[in-house]
TIKE-535871 format. One record per atom (N, C-alpha, C): residue in one letter; x, y, z. Coordinates in steps of 0.05 Angstrom, whole numbers, padded with zeros to 5 digits, always signed. Example, Ala and Ser with C-alpha at 12.3 -4.5 7.8 and 13.67 -1.06 7.14 Angstrom:
residues 2
A+00264-00114+00156
A+00246-00090+00156
A+00264-00066+00156
S+00257-00045+00142
S+00273-00021+00143
S+00258+00001+00157
//
This chain:
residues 241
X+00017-00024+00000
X+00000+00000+00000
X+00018+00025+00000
X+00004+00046-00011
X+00018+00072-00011
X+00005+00086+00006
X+00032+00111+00030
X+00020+00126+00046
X+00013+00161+00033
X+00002+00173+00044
X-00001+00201+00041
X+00014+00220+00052
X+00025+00206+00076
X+00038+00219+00105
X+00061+00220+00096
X+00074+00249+00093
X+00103+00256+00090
X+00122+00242+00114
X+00149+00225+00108
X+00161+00219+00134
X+00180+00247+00139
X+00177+00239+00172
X+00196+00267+00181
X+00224+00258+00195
X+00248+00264+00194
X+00262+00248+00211
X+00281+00279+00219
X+00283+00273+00247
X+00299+00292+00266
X+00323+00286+00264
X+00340+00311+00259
X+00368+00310+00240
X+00385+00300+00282
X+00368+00317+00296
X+00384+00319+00320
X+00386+00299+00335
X+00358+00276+00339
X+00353+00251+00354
X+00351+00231+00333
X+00357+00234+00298
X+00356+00217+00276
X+00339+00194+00283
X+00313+00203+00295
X+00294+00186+00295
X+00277+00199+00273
X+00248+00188+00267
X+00233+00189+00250
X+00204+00185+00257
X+00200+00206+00281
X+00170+00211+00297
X+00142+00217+00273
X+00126+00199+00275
X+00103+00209+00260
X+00100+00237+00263
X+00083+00243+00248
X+00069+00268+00236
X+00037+00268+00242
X+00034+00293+00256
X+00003+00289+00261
X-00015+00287+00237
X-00029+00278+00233
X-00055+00272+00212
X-00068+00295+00212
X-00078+00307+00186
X-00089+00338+00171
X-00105+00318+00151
X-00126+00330+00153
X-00142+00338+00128
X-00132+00351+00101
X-00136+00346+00084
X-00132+00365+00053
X-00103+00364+00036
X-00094+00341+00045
X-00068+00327+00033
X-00079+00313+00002
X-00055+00303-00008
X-00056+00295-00032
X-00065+00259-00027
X-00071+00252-00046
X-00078+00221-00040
X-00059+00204-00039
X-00059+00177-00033
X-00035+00159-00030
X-00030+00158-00064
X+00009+00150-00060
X+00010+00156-00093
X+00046+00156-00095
X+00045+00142-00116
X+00084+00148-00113
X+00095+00152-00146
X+00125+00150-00144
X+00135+00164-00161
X+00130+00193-00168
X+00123+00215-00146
X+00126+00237-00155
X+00148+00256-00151
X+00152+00280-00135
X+00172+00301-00135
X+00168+00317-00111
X+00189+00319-00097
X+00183+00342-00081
X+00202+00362-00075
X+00205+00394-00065
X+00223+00402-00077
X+00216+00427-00050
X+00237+00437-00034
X+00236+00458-00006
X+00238+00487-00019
X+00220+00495-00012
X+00229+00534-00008
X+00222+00545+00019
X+00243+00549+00026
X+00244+00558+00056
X+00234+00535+00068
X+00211+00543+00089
X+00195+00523+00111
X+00181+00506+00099
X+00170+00506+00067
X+00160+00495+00052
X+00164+00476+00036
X+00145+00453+00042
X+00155+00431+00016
X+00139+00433-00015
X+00131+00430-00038
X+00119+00428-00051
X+00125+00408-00072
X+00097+00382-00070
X+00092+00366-00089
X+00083+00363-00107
X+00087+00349-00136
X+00075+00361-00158
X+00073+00320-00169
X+00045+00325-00179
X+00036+00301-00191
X+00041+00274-00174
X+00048+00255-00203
X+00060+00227-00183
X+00037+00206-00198
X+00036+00178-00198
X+00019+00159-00197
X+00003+00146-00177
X-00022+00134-00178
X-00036+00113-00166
X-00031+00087-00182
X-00011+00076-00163
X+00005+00045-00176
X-00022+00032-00181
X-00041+00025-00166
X-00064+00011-00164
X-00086+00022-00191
X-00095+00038-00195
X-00111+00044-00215
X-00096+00058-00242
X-00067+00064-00232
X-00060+00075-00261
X-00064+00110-00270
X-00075+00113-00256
X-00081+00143-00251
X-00053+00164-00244
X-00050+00188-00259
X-00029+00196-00259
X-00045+00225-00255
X-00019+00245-00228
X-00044+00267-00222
X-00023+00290-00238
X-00038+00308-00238
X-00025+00341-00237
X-00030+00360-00219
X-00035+00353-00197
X-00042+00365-00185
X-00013+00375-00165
X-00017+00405-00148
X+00008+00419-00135
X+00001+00422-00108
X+00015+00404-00088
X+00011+00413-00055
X+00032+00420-00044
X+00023+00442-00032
X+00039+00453-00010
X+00041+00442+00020
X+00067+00435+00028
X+00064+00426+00051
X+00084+00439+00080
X+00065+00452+00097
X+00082+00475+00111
X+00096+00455+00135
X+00109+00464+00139
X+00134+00441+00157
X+00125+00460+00186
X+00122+00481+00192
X+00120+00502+00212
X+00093+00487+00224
X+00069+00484+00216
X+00053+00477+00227
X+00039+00442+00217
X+00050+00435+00202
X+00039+00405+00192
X+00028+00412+00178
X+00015+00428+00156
X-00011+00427+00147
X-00004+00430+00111
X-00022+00410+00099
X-00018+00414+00069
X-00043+00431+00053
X-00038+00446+00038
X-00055+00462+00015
X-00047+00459-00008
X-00072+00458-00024
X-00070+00450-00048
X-00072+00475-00067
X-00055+00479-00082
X-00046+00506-00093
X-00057+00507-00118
X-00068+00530-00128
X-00084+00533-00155
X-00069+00533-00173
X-00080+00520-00195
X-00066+00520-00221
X-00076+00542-00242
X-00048+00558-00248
X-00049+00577-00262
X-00024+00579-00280
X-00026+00591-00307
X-00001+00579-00320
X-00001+00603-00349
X+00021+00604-00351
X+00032+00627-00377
X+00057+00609-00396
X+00063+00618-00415
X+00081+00607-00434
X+00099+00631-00435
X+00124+00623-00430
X+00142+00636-00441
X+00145+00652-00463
X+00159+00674-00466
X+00161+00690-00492
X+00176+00674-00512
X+00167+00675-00537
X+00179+00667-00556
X+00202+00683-00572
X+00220+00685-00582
X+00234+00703-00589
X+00225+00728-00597
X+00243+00740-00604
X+00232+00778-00610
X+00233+00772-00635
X+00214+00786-00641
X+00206+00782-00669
X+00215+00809-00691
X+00225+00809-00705
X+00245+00839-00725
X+00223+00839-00756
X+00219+00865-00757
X+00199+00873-00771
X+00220+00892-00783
X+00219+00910-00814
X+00236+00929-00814
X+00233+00955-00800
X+00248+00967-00784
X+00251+00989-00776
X+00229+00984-00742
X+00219+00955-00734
X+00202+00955-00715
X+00209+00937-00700
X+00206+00932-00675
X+00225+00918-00659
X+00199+00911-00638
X+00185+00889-00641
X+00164+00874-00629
X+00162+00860-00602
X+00167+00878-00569
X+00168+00850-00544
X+00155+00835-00549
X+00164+00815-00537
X+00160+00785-00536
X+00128+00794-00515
X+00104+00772-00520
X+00089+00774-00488
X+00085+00750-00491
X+00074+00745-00460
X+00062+00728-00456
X+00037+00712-00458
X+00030+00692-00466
X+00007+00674-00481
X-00005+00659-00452
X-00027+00652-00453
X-00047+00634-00427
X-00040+00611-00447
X-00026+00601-00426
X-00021+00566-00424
X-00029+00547-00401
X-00031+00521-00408
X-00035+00509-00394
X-00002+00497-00375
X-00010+00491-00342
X+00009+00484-00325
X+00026+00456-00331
X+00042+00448-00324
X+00049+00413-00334
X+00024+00395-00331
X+00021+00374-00352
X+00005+00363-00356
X+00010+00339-00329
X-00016+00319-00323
X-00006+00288-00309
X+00022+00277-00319
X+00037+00278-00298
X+00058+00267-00300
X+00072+00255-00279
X+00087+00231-00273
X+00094+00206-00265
X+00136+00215-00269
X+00146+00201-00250
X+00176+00203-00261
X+00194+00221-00274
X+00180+00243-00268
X+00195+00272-00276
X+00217+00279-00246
X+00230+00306-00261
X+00251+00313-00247
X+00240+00337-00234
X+00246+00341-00214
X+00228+00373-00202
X+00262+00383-00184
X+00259+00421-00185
X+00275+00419-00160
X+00274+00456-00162
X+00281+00462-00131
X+00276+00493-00122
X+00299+00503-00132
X+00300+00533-00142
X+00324+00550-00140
X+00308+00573-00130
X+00309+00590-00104
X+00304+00610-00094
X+00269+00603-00088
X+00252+00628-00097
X+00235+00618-00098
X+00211+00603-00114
X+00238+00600-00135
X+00220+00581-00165
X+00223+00554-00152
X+00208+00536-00172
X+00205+00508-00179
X+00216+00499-00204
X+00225+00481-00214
X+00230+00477-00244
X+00226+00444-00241
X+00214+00442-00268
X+00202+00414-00269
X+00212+00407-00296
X+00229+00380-00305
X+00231+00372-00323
X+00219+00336-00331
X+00212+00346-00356
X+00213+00310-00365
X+00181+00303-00351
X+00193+00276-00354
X+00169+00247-00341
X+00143+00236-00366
X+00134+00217-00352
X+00119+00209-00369
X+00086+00218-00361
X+00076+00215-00385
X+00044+00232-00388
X+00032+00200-00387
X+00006+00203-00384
X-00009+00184-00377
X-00018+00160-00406
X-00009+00171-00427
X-00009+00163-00455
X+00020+00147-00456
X+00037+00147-00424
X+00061+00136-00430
X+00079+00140-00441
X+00075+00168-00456
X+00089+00187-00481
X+00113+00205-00453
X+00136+00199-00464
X+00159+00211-00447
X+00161+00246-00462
X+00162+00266-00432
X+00165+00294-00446
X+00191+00304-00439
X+00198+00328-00457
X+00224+00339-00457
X+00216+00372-00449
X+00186+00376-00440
X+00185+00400-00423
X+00200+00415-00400
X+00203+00435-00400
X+00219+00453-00374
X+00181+00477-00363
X+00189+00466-00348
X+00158+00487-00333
X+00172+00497-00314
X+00172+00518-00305
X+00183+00537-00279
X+00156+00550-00272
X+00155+00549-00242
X+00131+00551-00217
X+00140+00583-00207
X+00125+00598-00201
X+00130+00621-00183
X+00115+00612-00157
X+00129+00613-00131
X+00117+00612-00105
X+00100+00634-00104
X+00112+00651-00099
X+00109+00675-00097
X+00078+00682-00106
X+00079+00684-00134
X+00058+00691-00156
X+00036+00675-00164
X+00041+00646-00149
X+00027+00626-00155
X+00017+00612-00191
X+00045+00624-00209
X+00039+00623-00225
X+00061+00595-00247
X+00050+00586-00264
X+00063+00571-00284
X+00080+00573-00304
X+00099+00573-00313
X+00108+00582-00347
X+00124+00559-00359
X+00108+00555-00383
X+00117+00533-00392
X+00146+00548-00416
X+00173+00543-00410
X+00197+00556-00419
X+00197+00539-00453
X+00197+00566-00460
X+00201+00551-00490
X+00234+00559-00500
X+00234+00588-00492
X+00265+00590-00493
X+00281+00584-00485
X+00290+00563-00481
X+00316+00560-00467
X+00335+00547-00494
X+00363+00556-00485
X+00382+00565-00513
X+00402+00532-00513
X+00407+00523-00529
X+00439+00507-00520
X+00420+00480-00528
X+00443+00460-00526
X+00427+00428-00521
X+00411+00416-00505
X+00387+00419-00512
X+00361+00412-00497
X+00366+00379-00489
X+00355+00376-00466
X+00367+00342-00456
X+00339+00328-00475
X+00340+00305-00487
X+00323+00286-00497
X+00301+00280-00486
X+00275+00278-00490
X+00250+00263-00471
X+00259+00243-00458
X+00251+00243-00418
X+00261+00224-00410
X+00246+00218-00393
X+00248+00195-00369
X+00230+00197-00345
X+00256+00178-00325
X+00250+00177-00294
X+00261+00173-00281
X+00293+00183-00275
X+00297+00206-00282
X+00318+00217-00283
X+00317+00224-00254
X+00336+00252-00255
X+00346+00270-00232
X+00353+00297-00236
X+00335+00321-00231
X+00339+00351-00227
X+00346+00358-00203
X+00375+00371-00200
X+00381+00378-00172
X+00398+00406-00176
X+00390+00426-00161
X+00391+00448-00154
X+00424+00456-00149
X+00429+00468-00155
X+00459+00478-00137
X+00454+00500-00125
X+00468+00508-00110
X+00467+00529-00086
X+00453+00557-00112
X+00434+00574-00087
X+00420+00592-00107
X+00431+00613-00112
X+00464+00623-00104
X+00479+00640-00120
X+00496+00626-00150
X+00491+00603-00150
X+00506+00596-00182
X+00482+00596-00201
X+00453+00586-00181
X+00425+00589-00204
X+00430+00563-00230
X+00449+00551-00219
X+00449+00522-00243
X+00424+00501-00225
X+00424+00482-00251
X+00406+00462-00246
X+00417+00431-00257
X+00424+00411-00249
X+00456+00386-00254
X+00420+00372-00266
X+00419+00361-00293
X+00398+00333-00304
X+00419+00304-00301
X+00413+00291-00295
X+00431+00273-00302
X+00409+00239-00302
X+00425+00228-00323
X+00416+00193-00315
X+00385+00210-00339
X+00366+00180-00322
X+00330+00175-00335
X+00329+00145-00358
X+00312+00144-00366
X+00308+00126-00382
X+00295+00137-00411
X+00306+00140-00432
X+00296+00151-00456
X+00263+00140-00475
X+00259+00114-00462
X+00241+00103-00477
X+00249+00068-00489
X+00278+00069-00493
X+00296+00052-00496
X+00313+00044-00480
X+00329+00059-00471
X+00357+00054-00454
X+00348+00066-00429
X+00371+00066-00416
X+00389+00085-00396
X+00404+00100-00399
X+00399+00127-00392
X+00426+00140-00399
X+00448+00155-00373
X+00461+00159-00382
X+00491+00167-00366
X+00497+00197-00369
X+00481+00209-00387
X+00493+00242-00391
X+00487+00262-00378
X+00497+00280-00376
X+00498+00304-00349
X+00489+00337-00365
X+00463+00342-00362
X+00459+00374-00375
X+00462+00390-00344
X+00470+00409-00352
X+00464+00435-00330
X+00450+00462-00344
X+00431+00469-00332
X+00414+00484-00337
X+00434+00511-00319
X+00434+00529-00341
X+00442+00558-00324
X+00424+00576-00328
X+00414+00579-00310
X+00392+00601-00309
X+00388+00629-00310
X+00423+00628-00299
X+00421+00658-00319
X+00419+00667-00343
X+00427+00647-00353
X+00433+00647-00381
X+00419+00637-00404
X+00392+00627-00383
X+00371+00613-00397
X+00386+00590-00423
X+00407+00572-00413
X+00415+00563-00429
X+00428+00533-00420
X+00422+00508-00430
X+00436+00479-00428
X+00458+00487-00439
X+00469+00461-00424
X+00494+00453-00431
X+00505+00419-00435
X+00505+00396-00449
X+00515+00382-00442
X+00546+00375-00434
X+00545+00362-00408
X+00579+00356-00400
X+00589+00340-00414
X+00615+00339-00425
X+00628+00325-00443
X+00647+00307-00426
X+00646+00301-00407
X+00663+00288-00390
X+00657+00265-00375
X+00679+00249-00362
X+00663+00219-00346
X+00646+00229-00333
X+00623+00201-00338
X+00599+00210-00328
X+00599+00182-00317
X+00577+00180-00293
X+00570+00156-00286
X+00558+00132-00298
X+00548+00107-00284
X+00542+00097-00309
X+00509+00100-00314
X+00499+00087-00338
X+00466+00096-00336
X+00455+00078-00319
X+00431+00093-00304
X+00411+00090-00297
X+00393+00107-00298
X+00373+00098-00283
X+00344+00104-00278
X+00335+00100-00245
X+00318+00130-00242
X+00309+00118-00211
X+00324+00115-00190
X+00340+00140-00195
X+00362+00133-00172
X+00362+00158-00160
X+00380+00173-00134
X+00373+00200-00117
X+00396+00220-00129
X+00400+00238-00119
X+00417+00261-00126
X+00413+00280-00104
X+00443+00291-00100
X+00442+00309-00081
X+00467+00333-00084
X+00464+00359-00080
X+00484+00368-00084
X+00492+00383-00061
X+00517+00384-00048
X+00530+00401-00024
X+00557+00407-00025
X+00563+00434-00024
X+00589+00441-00033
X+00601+00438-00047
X+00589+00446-00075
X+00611+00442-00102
X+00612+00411-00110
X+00595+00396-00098
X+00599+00366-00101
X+00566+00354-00111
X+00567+00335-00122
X+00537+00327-00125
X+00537+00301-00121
X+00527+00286-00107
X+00520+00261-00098
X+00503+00239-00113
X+00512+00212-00124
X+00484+00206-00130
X+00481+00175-00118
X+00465+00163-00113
X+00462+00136-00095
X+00435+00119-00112
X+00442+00099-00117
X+00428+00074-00117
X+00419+00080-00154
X+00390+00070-00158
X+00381+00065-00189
X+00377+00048-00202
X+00374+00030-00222
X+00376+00013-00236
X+00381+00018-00270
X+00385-00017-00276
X+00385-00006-00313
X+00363-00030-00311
X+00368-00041-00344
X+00349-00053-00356
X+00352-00078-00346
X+00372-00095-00334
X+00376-00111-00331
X+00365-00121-00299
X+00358-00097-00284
X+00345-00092-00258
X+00370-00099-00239
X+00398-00095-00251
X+00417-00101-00225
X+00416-00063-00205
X+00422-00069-00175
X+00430-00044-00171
X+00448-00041-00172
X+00443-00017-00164
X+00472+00004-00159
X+00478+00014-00128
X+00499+00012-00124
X+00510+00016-00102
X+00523+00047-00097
X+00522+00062-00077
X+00524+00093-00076
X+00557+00094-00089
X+00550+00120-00100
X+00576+00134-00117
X+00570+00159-00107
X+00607+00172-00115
X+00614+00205-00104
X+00623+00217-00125
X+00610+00237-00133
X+00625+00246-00149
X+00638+00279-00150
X+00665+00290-00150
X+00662+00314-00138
X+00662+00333-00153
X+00674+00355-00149
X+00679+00378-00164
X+00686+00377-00186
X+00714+00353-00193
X+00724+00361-00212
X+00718+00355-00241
X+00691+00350-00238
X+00663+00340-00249
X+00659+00367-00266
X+00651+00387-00252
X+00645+00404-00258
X+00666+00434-00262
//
């Protein structure tokens, strides 16, 4: 069975004391994403293993008092390039779009007070190569059409992980294409609204495995390939990057 109940574990007594029970949480459900701003957790979609059901739905979950809210969906599309007319010079605006669709095995992760969500699979089983960025703040959606450089491939079961919010990068790495496993490493720079793929040793492929990044270093532990062997934790450091 799948729970609803976020686990909590105390960094100081590294025990793992229940959580009082609230009303207005998301339903039992796995494979989704969750991602901190400030006191805040926020989860986005996920599956019902049992019926197949894949949500889109966004909860907030406040750590300060226990309590989850379910946050409205509202959503804009990114500007499309500037458009050159002779002698007229056209801003870009913004279009009403819709927020990420149901999705399962995507990559989610905070920089400041955004969200950014990549990938996963849609309920058609169809793997996406979307970038959606969340405003806390604004409560609002944008589905990024601009972003410049080598866009990473449609994937699911990957890993989006954050680096500290004065570099504003974003490390993709690993997922499963549809076919394989892969092993390749994009970083999203946000200032620059621009990918990058790393040209350098990379780990090996999997799928479904964790990521973590702390001090110039990014971590990644466990996963599988096709063959369903695991994987055993790896370090990988700086000179990575």
């Amino acid at each position: 069975s799948f729970s609803a109940e976020p686990p909590s574990l105390d960094t100081e007594s590294m025990r793992w004391p229940p959580l009082p029970r609230h009303d207005g949480g998301p339903s039992p459900r796995s494979n989704l994403c969750m991602a901190a701003v400030g006191t805040k957790l926020y989860m986005y979609g996920g599956m019902n293993m049992r019926t197949k059901e894949v949500f889109d739905d966004l909860y907030c979950f406040d750590t300060e008092d226990n309590t989850w809210a379910l946050v409205p969906r509202h959503g804009t599309v990114s500007p499309s390039d500037v458009l050159l007319l002779p002698l007229v010079l056209t801003p870009p605006r913004h279009r009403p779009a819709q927020p990420p669709p149901p999705l399962s095995n995507f990559g989610m992760a905070a920089v400041g007070k955004r969200l950014y969500l990549f990938g996963g699979r849609e309920p058609t089983r169809e793997l996406s190569s979307a970038l959606y960025e969340f405003d806390t703040e604004r409560g609002t959606w944008i589905k990024k059409l601009d972003a410049l450089g080598e866009t990473p491939s449609a994937r699911s079961h990957h890993t989006l992980t954050a680096a500290d919010d004065d570099s504003q990068k974003l490390f993709l790495y690993g997922g499963f294409d549809g076919k394989i496993f892969r092993s390749d490493v994009h970083v999203l720079n946000l200032m620059e609204n621009k990918w990058e793929k790393l040209r350098r040793l990379s780990p090996a492929p999997r799928g479904g495995h964790a990521a973590a990044y702390h001090s110039d270093q990014l971590f990644t532990f466990g996963g599988w390939i096709s063959s369903g062997r695991n994987f055993r934790n790896q370090f990988f450091g700086s000179e990575w990057w």
